[in-house]
C-alpha positions in Angstrom: 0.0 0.0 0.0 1.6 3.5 -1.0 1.4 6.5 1.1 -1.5 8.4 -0.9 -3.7 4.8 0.2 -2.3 5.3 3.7 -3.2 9.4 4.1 -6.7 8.2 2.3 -7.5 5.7 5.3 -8.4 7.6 8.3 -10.3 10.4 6.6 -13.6 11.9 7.9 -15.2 9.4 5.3 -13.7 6.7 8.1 -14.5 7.7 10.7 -18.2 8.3 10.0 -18.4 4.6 8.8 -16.7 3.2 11.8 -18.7 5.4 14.4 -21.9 3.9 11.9 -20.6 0.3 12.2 -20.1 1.0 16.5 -23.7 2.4 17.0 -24.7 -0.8 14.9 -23.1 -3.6 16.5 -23.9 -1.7 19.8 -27.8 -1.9 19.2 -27.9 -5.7 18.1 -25.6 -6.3 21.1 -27.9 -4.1 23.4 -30.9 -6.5 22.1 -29.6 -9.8 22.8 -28.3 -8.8 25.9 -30.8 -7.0 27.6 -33.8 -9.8 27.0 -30.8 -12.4 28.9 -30.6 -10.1 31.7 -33.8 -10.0 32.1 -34.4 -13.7 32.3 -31.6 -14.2 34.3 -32.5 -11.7 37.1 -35.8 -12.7 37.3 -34.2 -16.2 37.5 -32.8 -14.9 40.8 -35.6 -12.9 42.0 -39.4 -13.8 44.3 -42.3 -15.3 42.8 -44.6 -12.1 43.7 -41.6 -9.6 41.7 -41.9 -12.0 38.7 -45.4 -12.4 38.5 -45.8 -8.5 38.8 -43.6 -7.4 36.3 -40.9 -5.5 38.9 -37.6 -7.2 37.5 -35.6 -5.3 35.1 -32.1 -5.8 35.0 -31.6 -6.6 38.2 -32.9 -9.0 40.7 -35.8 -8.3 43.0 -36.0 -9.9 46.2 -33.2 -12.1 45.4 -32.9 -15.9 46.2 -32.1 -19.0 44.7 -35.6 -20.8 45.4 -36.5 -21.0 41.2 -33.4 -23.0 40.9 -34.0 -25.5 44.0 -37.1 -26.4 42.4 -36.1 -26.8 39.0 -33.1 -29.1 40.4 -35.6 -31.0 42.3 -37.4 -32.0 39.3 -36.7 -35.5 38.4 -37.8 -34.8 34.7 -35.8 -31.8 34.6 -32.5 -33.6 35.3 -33.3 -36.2 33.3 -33.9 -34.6 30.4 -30.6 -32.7 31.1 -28.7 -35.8 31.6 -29.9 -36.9 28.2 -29.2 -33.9 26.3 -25.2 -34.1 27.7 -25.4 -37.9 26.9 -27.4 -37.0 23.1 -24.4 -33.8 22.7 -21.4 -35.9 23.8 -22.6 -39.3 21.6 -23.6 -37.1 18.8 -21.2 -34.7 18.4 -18.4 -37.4 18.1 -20.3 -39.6 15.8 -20.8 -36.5 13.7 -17.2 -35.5 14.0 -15.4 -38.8 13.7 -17.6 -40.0 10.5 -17.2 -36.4 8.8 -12.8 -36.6 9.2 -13.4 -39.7 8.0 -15.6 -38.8 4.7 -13.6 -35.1 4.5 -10.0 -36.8 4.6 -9.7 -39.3 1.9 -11.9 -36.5 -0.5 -8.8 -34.1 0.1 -6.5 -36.4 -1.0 -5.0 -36.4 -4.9 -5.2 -39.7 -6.7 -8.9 -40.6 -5.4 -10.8 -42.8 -7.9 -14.7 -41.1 -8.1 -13.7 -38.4 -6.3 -16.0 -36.0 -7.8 -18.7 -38.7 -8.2 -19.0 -39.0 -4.3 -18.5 -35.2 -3.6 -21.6 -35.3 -6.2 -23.5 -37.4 -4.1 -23.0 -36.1 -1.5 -23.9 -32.6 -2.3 -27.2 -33.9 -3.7 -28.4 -34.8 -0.5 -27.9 -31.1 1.0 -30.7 -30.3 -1.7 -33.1 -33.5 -2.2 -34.4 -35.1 0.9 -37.0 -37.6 2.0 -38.9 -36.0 3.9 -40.0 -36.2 7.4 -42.7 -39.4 6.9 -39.9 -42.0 4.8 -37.3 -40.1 7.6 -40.1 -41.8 10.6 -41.1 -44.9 8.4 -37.5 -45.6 8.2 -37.0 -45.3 11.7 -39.3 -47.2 12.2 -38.2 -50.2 9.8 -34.8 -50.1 11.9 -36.1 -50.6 15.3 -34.7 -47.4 16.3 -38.0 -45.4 17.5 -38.2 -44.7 21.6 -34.6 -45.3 21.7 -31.5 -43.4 22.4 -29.6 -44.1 19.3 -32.7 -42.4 17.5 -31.0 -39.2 18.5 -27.5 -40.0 17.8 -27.4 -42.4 14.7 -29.2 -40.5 12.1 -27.2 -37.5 12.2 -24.4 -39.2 10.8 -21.6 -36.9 8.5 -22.5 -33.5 7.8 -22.4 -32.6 4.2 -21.9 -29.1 4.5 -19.1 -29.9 7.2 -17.4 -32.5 5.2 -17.5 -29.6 2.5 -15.4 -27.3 4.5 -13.2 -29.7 6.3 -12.0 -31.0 3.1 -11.4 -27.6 1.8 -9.6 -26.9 4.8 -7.1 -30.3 4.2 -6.3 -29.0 0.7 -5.7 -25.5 1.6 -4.2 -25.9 5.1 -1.7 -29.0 4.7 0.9 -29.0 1.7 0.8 -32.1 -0.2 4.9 -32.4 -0.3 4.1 -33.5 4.1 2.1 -36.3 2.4 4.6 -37.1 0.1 7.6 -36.8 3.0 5.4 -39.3 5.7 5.0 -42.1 2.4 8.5 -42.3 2.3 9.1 -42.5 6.1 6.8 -45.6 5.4 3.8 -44.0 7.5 0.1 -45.7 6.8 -2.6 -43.6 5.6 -4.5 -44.2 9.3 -1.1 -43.0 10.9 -0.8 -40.0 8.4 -4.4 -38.8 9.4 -4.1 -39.3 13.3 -0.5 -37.9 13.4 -0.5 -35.3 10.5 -3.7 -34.5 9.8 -6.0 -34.0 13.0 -3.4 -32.3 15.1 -2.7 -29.9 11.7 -6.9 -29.0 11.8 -7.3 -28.7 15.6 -8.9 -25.1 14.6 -11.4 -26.9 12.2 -11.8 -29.5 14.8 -12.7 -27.1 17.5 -14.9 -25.0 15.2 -17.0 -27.9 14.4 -17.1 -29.2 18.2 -19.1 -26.6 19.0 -21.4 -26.2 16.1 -22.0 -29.8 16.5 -22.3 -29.8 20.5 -24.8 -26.5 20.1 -26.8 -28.2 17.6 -27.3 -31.6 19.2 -28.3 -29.9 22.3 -30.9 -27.1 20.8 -32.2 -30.2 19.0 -36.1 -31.0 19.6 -38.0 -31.6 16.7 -36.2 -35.3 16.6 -36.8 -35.8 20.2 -40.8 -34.8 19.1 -41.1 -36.9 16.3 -39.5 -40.4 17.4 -39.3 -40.2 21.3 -42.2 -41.6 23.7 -40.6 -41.9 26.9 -40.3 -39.4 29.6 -37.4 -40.7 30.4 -35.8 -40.2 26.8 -36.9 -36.8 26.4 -34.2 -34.5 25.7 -34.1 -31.3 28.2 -35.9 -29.3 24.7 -38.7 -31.0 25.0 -39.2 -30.6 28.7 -38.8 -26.6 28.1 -40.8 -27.0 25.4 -43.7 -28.7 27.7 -42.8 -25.9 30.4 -42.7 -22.9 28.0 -45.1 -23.5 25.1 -47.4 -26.6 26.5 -47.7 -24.4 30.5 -47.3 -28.2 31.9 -45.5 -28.4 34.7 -45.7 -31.5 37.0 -45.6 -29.9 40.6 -45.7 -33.6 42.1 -42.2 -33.9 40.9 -40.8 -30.5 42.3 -40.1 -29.0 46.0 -41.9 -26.1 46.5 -42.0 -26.3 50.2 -39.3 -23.8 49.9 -41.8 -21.0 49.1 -43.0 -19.1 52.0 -46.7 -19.1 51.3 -49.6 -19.9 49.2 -49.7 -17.2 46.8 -45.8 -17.3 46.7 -46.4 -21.4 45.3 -49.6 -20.0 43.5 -47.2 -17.6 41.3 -44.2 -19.8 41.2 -44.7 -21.3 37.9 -43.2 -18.2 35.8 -39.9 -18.6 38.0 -39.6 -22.0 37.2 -39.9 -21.1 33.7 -37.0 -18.4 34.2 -34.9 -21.1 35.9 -35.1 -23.6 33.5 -34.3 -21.3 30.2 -31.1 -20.3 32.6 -29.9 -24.1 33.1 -30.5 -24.9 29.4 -28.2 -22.0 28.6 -25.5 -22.5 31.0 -24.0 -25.5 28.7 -23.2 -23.9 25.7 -22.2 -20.3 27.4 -19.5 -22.4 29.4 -18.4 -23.8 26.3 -18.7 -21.1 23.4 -15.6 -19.4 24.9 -13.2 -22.2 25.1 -13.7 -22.7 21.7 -14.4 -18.8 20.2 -11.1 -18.0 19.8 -10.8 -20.8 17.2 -14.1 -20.2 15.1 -13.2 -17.6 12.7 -10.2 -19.1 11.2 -11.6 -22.5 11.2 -14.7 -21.3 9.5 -13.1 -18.5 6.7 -10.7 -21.0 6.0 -12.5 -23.7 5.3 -15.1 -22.0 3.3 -13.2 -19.5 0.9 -10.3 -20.9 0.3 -10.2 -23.8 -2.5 
C-alpha cells in the first residue's frame, strides 16, 4: 500500500463509517443482551416480583428458590442428563464420521472423487422428507430409543465440504509425500499429520455440532415416547409452550406461602431457560477463539 492509500485511510469518510458500524453492533448487542438479563435476574428474583412485572435488570428480592425447584425436578434432570449424553454421543459420531468422509476426499489420486463429492452434495438439496425419515426409523427398530438421536445425524455434508477444503488449503501435499516415504500408513498419516494440523477446524466444528445436538427437539418430538428419553428441549418445550408443569415432581416447600407457590410457575420457567443456557455459554468461549479461522478457512479458500 503506498502512502496516498495510507493518508486516504483515516479520513472523515472513516470515521463516519466506523462510528456507523459502533452504533450498529452496539444496538444488536444491546438487544440480545438486555432480554438475557432480564431472564436471568428474574431467574434470581421472588415469585410475587416475577409475576408483577418489577424485574428489570436486576434482581428483585433475590434468592435462589427458582433454581432448587427446577433441580428438584426429576424430569428436569433427566432430560438434562440426556441432552449431555445426546451432545457428547452425537457430536463425536458426527465428528469422527465427517474426518473420515472429509479426509480421503482431500487427498490427490482418489478414484470417483468427484462422483461422491456429487452425491453427496445432492443430499444437501433433495431429501426424504419427514414421513420416509419416521417410516424408516421405524423399519430399523430405532423409534423410543436413544440411538434415535445420535445415529441419524451421521456426517454432515456441508461440514465435510469445508473440512475438506480446509485439508487441501491448510496441509501441503509435499508433508504427504515426506510421511509415504518414512513408510507412515494412511491411518497414521491422518491421526498424526492431519487431525493435530486442523485442531482449529476441529474445535470450530465441536461446538457447532455440541450447540446443535443440544438445541435439538423436533427429533426428540417426532421419534421419542418416553419421559425418560426426552431431551431437556422437550421438557422446556412442555414448560414454556405446552404451560405443563408436573408440581408432584418439584419441591416447592421452599416458598413461603400460598400465593408465593400460586405464582411460582413463571420462576420455574425463568430457571429452567437459565440451566438450558449455561452449557453452551461455558463452552462457546473455550472454543471462540478458534471459530473464525476454522470457518473463513475452510469456506473460501479452495
Amino acid at each position: 500500500m503506498n502512502s496516498k492509500h495510507v493518508k486516504q485511510f483515516g479520513g472523515f469518510g472513516d470515521i463516519v463509517l466506523m462510528f456507523v458500524i459502533y452504533v450498529i453492533l452496539i444496538f444488536f448487542a444491546l438487544v440480545i443482551l438486555l432480554p438475557l438479563i432480564n431472564v436471568l435476574a428474574s431467574s434470581f428474583s421472588s415469585p410475587s416480583a416475577v409475576i408483577s412485572g418489577r424485574v428489570g435488570l436486576w434482581p428483585v428480592e433475590f434468592n435462589v428458590r427458582g433454581y432448587q425447584a427446577v433441580l428438584s425436578n426429576t424430569l428436569i434432570t433427566t432430560g438434562f442428563r440426556n441432552s449431555l449424553f445426546y451432545s457428547v454421543g452425537g457430536t463425536f459420531m458426527n465428528l469422527s464420521l465427517t474426518l473420515l468422509v472429509a479426509y480421503p476426499l482431500s487427498r490427490e489420486g482418489l478414484y470417483g472423487k468427484k462422483f461422491f463429492i456429487g452425491i453427496y452434495a445432492v443430499t444437501m438439496f433433495i431429501g426424504g422428507g419427514m414421513v420416509p425419515n419416521y417410516l424408516l426409523m421405524r423399519s430399523l427398530g430405532l423409534l423410543d430409543t436413544w440411538m434415535v438421536m445420535v445415529i441419524p445425524s451421521g456426517a454432515a455434508v456441508g461440514q465435510v465440504i469445508i473440512a475438506r477444503t480446509f485439508m487441501r488449503t491448510s496441509i501441503h501435499g509435499d508433508l504427504y509425500g515426506a510421511a509415504e516415504v518414512d513408510g507412515c500408513s494412511e491411518f497414521r498419516i491422518f491421526f498424526q499429520i492431519v487431525l493435530p494440523l486442523t485442531k482449529p477446524m476441529i474445535a470450530v466444528f465441536i461446538l457447532m455440532f455440541a450447540v446443535g445436538h443440544w438445541n435439538s427437539f423436533f427429533g426428540g418430538l417426532m421419534y421419542l415416547r418416553s419421559d425418560s428419553l426426552f431431551p431437556l428441549q422437550l421438557v422446556l418445550r412442555r414448560i414454556l409452550v405446552m404451560n405443563e408443569i408436573d408440581v408432584t415432581k418439584m419441591d416447592v416447600t421452599m416458598f413461603e406461602n400460598a400465593m408465593e407457590r400460586m405464582h411460582f410457575a413463571d420462576l420455574i420457567k425463568y430457571a429452567t431457560i437459565v440451566v438450558t443456557m449455561v452449557p453452551v455459554m461455558l463452552l462457546y468461549p473455550f472454543i471462540q477463539k478458534h471459530f473464525v479461522k476454522g470457518i473463513m478457512i475452510g469456506s473460501i479458500k479452495g
